[in-house]
Every structure is written in C-alpha cells, then in structure tokens.
ZATI-963428 format. One record per residue (C-alpha): residue in three letters; x, z, y. Coordinates in Angstrom, 2 decimals. Layout:
   resn         X         Z         Y
    ala         X         Z         Y
...
REM end
This chain:
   resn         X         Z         Y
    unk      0.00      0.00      0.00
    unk      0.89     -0.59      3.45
    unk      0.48      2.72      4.72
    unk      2.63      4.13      1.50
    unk      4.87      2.31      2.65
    unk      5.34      3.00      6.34
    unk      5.09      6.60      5.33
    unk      7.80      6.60      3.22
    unk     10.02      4.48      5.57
    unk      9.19      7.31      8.26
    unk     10.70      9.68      5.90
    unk     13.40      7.59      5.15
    unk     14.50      7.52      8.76
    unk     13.75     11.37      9.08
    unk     15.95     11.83      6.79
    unk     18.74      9.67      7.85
    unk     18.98     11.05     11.69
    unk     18.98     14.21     10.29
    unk     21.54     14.38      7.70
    unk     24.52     16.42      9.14
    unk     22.45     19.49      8.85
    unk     21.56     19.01      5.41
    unk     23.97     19.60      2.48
    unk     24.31     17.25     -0.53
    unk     21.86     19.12     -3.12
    unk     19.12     19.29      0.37
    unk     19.79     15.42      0.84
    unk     19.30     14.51     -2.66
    unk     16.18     16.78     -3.07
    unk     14.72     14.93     -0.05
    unk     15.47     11.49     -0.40
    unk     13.40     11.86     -4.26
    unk     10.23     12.12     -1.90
    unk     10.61      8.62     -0.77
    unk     10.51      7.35     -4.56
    unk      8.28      9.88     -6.19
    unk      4.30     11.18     -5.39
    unk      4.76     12.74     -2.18
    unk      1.22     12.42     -1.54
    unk     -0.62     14.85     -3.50
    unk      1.02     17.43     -1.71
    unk     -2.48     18.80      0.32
    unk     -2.73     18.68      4.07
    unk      0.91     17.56      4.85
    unk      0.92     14.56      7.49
    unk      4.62     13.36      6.54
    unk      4.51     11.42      9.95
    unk      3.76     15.03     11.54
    unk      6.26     14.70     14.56
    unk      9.51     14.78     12.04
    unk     11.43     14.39     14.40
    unk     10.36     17.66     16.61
    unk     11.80     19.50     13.58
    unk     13.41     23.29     14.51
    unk     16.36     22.13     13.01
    unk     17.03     19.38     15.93
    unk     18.31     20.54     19.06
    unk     17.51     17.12     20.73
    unk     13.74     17.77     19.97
    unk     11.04     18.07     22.89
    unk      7.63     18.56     20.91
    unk      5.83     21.20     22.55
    unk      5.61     24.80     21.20
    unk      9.04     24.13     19.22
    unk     11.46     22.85     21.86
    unk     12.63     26.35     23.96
    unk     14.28     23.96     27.00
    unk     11.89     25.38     29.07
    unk     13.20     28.99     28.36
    unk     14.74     30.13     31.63
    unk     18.46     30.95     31.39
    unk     18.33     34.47     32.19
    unk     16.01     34.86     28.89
    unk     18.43     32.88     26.67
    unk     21.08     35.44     27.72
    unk     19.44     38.13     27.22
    unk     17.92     36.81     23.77
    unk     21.53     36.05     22.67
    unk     22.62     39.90     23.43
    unk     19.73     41.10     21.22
    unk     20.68     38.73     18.48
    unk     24.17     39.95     18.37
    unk     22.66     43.23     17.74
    unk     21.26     42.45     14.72
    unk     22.51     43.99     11.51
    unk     24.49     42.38      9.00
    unk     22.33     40.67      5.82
    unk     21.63     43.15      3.35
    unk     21.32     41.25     -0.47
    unk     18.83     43.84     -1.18
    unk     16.29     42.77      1.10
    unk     16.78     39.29      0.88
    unk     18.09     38.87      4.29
    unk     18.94     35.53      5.72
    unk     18.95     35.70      9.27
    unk     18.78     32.44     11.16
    unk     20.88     30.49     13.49
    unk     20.13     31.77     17.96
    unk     19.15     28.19     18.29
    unk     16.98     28.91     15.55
    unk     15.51     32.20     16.62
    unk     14.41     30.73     19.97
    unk     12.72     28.18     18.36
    unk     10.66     29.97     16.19
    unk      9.56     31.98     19.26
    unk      8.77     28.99     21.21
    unk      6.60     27.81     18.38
    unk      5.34     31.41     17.65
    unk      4.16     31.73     21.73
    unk      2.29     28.54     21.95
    unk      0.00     29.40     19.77
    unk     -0.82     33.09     21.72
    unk     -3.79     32.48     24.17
    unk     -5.72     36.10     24.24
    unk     -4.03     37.81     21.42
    unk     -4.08     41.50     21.96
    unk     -1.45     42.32     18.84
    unk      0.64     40.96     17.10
    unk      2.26     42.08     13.35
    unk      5.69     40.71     11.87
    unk      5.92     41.38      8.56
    unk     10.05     41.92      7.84
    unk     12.05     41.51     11.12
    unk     16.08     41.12     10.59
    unk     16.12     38.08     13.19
    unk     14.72     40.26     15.96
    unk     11.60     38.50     16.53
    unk      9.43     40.87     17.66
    unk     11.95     41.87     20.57
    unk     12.38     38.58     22.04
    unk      8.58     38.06     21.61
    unk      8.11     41.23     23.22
    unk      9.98     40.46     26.47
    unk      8.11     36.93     26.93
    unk      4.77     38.84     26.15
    unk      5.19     42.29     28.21
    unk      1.04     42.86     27.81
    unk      0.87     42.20     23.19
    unk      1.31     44.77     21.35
    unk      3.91     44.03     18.30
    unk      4.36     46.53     15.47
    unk      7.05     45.33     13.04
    unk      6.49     46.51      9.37
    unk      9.92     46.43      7.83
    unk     11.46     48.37      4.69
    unk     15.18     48.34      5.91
    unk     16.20     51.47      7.66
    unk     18.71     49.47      9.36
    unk     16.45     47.10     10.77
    unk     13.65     49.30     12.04
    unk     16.13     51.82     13.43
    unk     17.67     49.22     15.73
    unk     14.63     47.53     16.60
    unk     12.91     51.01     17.90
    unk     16.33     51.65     20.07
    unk     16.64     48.40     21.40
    unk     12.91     48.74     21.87
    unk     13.23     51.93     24.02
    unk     16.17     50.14     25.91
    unk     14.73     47.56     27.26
    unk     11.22     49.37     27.62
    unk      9.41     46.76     24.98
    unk      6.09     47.66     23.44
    unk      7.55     47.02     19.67
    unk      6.40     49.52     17.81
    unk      8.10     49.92     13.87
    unk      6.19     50.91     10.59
    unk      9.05     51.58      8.17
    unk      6.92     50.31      4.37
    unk      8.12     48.65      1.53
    unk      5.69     45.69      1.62
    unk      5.86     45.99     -2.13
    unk      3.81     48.97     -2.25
    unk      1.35     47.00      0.18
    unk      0.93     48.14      3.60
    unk     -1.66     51.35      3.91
    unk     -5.60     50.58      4.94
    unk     -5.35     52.38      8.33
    unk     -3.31     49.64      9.16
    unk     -5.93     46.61      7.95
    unk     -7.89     44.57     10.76
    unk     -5.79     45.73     13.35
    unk     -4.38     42.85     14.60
    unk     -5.27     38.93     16.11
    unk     -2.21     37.48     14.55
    unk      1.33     37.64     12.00
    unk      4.60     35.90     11.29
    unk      6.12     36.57      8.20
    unk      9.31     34.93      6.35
    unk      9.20     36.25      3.08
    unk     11.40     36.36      0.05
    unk     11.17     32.84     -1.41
    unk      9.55     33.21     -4.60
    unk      6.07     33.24     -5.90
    unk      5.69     36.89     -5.92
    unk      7.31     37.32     -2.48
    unk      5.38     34.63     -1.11
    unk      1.78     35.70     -2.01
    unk      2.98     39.48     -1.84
    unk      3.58     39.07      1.99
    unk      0.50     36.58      2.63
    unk     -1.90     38.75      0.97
    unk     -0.46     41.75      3.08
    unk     -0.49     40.06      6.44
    unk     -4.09     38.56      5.55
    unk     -4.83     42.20      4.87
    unk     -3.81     43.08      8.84
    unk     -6.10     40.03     10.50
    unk     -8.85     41.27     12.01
    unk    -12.86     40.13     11.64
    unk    -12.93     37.16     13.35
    unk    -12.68     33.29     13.88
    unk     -9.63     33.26     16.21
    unk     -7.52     35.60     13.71
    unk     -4.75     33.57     12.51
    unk     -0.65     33.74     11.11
    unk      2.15     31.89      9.90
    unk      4.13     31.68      6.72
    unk      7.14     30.43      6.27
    unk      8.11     28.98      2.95
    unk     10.88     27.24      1.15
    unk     11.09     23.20      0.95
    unk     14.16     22.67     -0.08
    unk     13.52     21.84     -3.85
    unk     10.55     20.00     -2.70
    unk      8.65     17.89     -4.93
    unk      9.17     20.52     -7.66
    unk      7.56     23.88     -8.04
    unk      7.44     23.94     -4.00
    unk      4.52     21.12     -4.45
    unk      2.54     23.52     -6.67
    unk      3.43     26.47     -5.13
    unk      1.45     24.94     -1.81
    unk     -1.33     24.04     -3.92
    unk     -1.54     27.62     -5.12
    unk     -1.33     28.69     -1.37
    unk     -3.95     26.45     -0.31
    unk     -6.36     27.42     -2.55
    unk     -6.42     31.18     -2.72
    unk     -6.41     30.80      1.20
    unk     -9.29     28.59      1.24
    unk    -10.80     30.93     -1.56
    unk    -10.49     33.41      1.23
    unk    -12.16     31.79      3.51
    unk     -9.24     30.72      5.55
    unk     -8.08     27.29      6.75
    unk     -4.63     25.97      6.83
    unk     -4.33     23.84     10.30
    unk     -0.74     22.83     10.40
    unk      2.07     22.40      8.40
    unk      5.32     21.32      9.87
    unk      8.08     20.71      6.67
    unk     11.53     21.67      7.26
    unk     10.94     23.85     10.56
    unk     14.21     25.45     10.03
    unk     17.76     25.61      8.04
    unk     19.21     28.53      7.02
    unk     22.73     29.02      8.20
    unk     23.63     30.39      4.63
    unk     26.04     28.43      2.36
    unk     22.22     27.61      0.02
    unk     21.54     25.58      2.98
    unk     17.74     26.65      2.45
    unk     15.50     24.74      4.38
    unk     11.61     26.21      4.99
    unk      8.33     24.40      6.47
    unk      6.13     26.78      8.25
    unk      2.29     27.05      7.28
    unk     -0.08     28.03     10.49
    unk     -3.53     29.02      9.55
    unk     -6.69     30.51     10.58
    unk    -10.27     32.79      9.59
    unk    -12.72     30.83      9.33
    unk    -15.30     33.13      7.24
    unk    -14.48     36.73      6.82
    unk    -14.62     37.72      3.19
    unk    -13.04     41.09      1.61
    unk     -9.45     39.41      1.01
    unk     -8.74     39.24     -2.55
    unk     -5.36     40.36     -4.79
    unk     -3.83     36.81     -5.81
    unk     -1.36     36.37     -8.74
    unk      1.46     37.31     -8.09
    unk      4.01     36.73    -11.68
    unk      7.61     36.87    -12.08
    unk      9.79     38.40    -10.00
    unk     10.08     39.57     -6.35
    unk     13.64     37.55     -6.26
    unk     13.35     34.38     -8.44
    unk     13.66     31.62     -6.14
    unk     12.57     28.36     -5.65
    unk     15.95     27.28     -4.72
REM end
C-alpha cells in the first residue's frame, strides 16, 4: 500500500537523522520496524512529529522543545541536577541526560492548564523541583522509596522555598488509601519490566482524582521494539481502557538514557474518561526483568 509505504520511508529517515544517538543493538532493533508489522502496534501514529523527539536538541515541537526556557532557569535547573545523587542499582536508577531533564519538563508543563497537584511517582532526576519552580502555585508530593532521594529533595525543597512535599513508600507495597484521589495529574518512569510497569500505573491511577480532566504519563521502554514491547502496549492499552481511561498520545523514543544500555523509552499520556473503582492488573515475573 501506498500509505505503508510512506510510513515506513518516514521511519526510515527518522531513523537515519537520528543515528549518532543510538547504539548498534538500538539501530538494529529499529530499522526491523521498517521490514516487519509495525502496524498493529495500537494508537501509535509513526509519522507523530519524529522528528520533535526529546532526544534531538535541534527539535522545536511545542511542549518538548525547552528554547523558550529563560536562561536564568536553565542555570538554576543545572545546579539542582548536579545535586542529584548518584544511581543506586537497587532502585533501578537511571537518571537522564540535563538536556533531557528539561525536556521532559517542557513536555510535562504543557499539558498543566488548572491542575491543583501534581504526584511523581520515583524522583532521582529531580523533576518535581524544577517543576516546582516553573509552577510556584501546584502542589507536588514526590512518593519515592530511596532515602537518598527524598532526603535531598525535602532540603533542596526548603532551600529554595518549593512546595515539594516527599512521601518516603516503597511503591511495591502500593501507596496507602489516604493518599488515593488526591491529585489532577502524575509522571512516573518506572522500572522497565512488566511488573514495574503495571505496578507503578496501577499506583499512580490509584492517586487521580474523580474526574474527566484527571490525567498522567508513563514512560516505557522501546528499545527492543517490535518484541515483547509491542505486547506489552497492548496489555497497557487494554487494562487502561478496561479502566475507563483513554490513551491520547504516544510519542516513541521521547528520550535516551545516558547509560552504556543505551535504553531508549516512548512516553504514554492519558486521561479519565469514566471513573470506575481502578482494578489490580497482572502483574508476573519480576520487579527487575527487563525488556531490554
């Protein structure tokens, strides 16, 4: 088919302009999507602005670009990054590029209109601070399980008179019910596996509150896509729409993980249509076995 065709050519292209960030295994992964059945892969638009991907600093597309950023907030954003503790193996820490960081907060803030709070779930990149100083008025609470982390985040917090607030949890023991429908919105990068992933999701979905403009974003892994990634989205789009909850974007290959896995991750943005009482999803194997 025509359109097949032009699709896959798009891809092609994507692919080539962006190649220095990728590493050989990433490349190879990627360029089977232009030969193989990319398209039963739900509600991905492979012409969906590839090029405004976080991982290219020439990029413009609204909400992901952060040119508009004024200087005096880079600087400051860069002195909070440097804070950040080093990667603990434990957690599954990865912590992404500056570059990076801002760009996930550009993309994060264009989608806030009236939100009143605001939930990270796991923060070693310092999120919630930077989003904090755009967004004086939200109210972020940061649920994270490393001591480190939270700890840092509170005094930096206090520092710079942010209103971060930190809920040291173990997300594996699920977050407690005082703290369910709470809040308009959550980011969460979670460990990349099938427990992690729906572990997280089903936590933050847990936080939304009752009603239509309630909404987060997931992060997951693409770099082995069209393997288990494919049917891992599957899996994610149904027990979402099960839920009563819509994805409404999906950007692939949002952002590159400066460790030497080269991971790459899409982001998944979605929103409550229906509220229903949010069920438990499967969640086998374990919290580490990746995808990658």
């Amino acid at each position: 088919m025509k359109i097949e065709k032009t699709i896959k050519d798009s891809i092609a292209n994507w692919i080539a302009s962006h190649s220095e960030f990728l590493n050989e295994s990433s490349l190879r992964g990627l360029s089977n999507l232009v030969n193989k059945d990319f398209f039963s892969i739900p509600r991905i638009d492979p012409i969906h602005e590839l090029k405004s991907s976080g991982i290219c600093k020439s990029c413009n597309k609204s909400g992901i670009s952060f040119n508009e950023f004024e200087y005096s907030f880079i600087d400051w954003g860069l002195s909070i990054l440097k804070e950040r503790p080093s990667p603990n193996i434990k957690y599954d820490q990865a912590p992404v590029t500056s570059d990076q960081a801002f760009h996930n907060i550009a993309y994060i803030i264009s989608n806030i209109s009236n939100e009143k709070s605001f939930a990270f779930l796991g923060d070693d990149d310092f999120h919630s601070l930077l989003l904090a100083k755009l967004l004086p008025n939200l109210s972020i609470t940061v649920f994270e399980a490393d001591k480190r982390i939270g700890s840092k985040i509170e005094e930096l917090a206090r520092t710079h008179s942010l209103n971060v607030s930190v809920v040291e949890i173990n997300i594996i023991n699920n977050i407690p019910s005082k703290y369910h429908c709470q809040f308009d919105s959550f980011y969460t990068d979670p460990p990349y596996s099938k427990k992690g992933i729906f572990l997280f999701l089903y936590n933050g979905l847990s936080l939304l509150r009752d009603k239509r403009t309630s909404w987060g974003i997931l992060a997951i892994p693409f770099t082995s896509l069209p393997l288990q990634v494919k049917e891992l989205i599957i899996e994610i789009q149904l027990y979402l729409t099960q839920n009563g909850i819509l994805i409404d974007e999906v950007i692939p290959f949002f952002k590159k993980s400066p460790s030497e896995l080269g991971i790459i991750s899409g982001i998944l943005r979605f929103q409550l249509i229906r509220k229903k009482s949010i069920s438990i999803p499967s969640m086998d194997g374990g919290l580490y076995d990746h995808f990658y």
